[in-house]
C-alpha positions in Angstrom: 39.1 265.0 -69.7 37.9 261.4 -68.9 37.1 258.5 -71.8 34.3 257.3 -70.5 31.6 254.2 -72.5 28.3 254.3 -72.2 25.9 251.1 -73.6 22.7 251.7 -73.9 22.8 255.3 -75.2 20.3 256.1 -77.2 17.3 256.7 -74.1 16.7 256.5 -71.2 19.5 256.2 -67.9 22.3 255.9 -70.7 21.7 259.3 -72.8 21.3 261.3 -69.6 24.3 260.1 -68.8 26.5 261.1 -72.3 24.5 264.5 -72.2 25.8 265.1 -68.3 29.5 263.8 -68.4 29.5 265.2 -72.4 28.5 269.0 -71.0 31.3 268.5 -68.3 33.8 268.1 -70.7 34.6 264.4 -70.6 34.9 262.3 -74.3 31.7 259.6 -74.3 31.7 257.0 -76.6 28.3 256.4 -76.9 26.5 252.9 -77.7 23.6 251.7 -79.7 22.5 249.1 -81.0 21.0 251.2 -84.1 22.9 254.4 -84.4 20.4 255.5 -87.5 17.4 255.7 -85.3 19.1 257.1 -81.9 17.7 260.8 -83.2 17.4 262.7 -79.9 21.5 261.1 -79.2 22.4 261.8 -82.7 21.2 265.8 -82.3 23.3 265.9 -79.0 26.2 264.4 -80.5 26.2 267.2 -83.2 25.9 270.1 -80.9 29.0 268.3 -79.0 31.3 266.5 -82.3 34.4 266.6 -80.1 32.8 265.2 -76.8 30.5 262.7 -78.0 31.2 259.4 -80.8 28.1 258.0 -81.4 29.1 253.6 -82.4 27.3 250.9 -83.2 27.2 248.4 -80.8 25.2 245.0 -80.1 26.3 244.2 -76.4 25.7 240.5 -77.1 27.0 240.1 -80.7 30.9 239.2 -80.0 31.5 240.6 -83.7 29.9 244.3 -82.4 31.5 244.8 -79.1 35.1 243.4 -81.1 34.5 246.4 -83.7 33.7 248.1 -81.2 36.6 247.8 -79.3 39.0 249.0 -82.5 36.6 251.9 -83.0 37.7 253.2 -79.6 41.1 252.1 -79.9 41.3 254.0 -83.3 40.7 257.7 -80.9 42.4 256.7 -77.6 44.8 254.4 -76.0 43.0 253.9 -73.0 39.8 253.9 -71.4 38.4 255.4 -67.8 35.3 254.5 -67.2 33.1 251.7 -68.5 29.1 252.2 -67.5 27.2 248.9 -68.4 24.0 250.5 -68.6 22.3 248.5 -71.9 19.3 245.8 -69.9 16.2 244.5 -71.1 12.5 244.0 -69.1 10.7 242.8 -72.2 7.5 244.3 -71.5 8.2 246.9 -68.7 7.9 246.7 -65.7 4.2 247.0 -65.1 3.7 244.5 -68.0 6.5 242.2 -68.0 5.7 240.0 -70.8 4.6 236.9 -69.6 7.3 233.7 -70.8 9.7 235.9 -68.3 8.2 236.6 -65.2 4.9 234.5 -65.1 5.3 231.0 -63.7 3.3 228.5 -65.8 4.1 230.6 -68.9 7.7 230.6 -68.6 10.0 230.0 -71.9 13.4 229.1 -71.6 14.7 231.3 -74.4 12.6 234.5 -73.8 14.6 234.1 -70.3 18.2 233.0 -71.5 18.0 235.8 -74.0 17.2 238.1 -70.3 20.0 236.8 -68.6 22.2 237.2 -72.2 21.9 241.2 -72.1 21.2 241.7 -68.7 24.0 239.3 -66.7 26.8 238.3 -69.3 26.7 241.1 -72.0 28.3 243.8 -69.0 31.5 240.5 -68.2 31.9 240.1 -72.0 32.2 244.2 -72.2 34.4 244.4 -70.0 36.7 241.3 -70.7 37.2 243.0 -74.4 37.4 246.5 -73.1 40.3 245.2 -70.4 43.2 246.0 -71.7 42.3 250.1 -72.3 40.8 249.8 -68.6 44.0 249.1 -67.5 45.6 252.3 -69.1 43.0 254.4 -67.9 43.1 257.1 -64.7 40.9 256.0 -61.9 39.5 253.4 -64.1 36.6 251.7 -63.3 33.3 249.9 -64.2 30.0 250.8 -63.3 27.1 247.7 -64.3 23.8 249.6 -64.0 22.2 246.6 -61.3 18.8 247.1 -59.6 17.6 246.8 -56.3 15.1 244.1 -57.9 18.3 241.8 -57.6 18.9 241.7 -54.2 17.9 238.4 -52.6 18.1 239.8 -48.7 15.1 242.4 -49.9 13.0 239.7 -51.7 10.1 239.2 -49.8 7.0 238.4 -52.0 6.3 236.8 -55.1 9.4 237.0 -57.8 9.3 238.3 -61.2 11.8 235.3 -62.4 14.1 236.6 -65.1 14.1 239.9 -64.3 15.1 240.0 -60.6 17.4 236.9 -61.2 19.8 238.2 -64.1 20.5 241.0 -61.6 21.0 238.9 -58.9 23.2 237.6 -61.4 25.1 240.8 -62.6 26.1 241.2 -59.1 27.8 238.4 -58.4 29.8 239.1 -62.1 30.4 242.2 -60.6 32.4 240.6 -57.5 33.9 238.1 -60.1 35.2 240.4 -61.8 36.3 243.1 -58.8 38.3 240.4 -57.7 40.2 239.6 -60.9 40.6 243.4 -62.2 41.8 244.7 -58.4 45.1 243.8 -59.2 45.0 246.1 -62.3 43.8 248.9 -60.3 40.5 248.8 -61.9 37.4 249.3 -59.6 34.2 247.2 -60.4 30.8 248.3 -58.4 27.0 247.5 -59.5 25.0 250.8 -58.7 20.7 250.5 -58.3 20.3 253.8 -60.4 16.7 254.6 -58.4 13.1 254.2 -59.6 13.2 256.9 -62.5 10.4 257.7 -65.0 11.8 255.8 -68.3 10.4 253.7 -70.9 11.2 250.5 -69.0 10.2 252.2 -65.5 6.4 251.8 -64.3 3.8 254.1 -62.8 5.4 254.1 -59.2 8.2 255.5 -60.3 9.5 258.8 -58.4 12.3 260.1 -59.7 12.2 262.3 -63.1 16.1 261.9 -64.8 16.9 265.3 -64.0 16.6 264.5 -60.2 18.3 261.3 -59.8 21.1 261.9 -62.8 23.0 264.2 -60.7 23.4 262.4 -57.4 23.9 258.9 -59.4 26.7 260.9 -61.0 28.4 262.2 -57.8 28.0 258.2 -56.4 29.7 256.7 -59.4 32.3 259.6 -59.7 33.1 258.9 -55.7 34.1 254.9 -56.5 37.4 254.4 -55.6 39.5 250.9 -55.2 38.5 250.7 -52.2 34.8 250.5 -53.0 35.3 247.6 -55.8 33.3 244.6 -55.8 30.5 246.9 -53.6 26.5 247.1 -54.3 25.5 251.1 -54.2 22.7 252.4 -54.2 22.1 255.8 -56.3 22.2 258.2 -53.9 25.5 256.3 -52.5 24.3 254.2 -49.2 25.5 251.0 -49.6 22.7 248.3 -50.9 22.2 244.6 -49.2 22.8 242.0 -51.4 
């Protein structure tokens, strides 16, 4: 049985994922920022009491992820895997609002607070999470990127905040590959695919239940070798 934390829990990419590695068996702490109003994750976590803890958790509020941290502490001594799934596109992505992506309208908070969830939240997870990383198994961390980030496959007009604090998560990503190699912990970012959420758009292909699985078998495959890597979901490597 693997300990595995989940941001972002409560929809989307993140409760597939406690639902999937929850039915398999493994203990998911799941993360929200409001647990009360997380109903669909809340009824899973019922049917499941002794594979799913449902905490509160504000992945940019120091004082959340720190009482965070002694929740898990208070039910394990150590910690697997750590998937640094919680992101932001304020508007979606066929309506991104306009002070993020629009040059002419751009605001320099609505875009700080982007780069906030999107790019340092996932290194300030995983800095206070460190030290049950290093007792875990096969630990590692998986931060939920996008394609969208990758400056070698920009080739028209960019969508600013959006694109950039990804571009941005993936160089924390080989930051912190480098420093956490030594502790045996692997750090990848992973593109999940184009699937039909509440962020995704209209050209999106994938339903959950068909890209969940093979995301699943491409984070479950990480090893140390792979740390400080880009993946795509289905596991081909992607150009940064």
């Amino acid at each position: 049985m693997r300990r595995i934390l989940i941001t972002g829990s409560n929809r989307g990419i993140g409760l597939a994922l406690v639902q999937h590695y929850a039915t398999n068996g493994d203990l998911v702490f799941a993360t929200c920022r409001r647990p009360g109003s997380a109903d669909e994750l809340q009824q899973f976590a019922s049917q499941h009491p002794d594979r799913v803890k449902v905490l509160q958790l504000d992945v940019i509020d120091a004082q959340s992820i720190a009482g965070c941290v002694d929740a898990v502490r208070q039910q394990t001594d150590g910690l697997d895997m750590l998937i640094n799934n919680a992101g932001i596109l304020p508007g979606g992505v066929d309506a991104r609002d306009a002070n993020i992506s629009r040059l002419g309208d751009l605001e320099a908070d609505a875009m700080l607070h982007v780069f906030r969830v999107n790019s340092i939240s996932p290194v300030m997870m995983t800095q206070a999470f460190v030290g049950l990383l290093r007792n875990g198994t096969d630990a590692r961390v998986i931060n939920v990127s996008s394609d969208a980030g990758s400056i070698t496959l920009r080739s028209r007009c960019c969508d600013y905040s959006y694109p950039a604090s990804k571009a941005a998560l993936n160089m924390m990503t080989r930051c912190l590959a480098g420093d956490l190699k030594p502790d045996e912990v692997a750090v990848v970012s992973v593109h999940p695919g184009f699937i039909k959420t509440d962020m995704g758009g209209v050209n999106d292909t994938l339903t959950l239940n068909e890209a969940i699985p093979t995301l699943v078998q491409t984070i479950d495959s990480i090893s140390l070798e792979d740390t400080g890597q880009f993946f795509n979901w289905d596991g081909k490597k992607v150009d940064w």
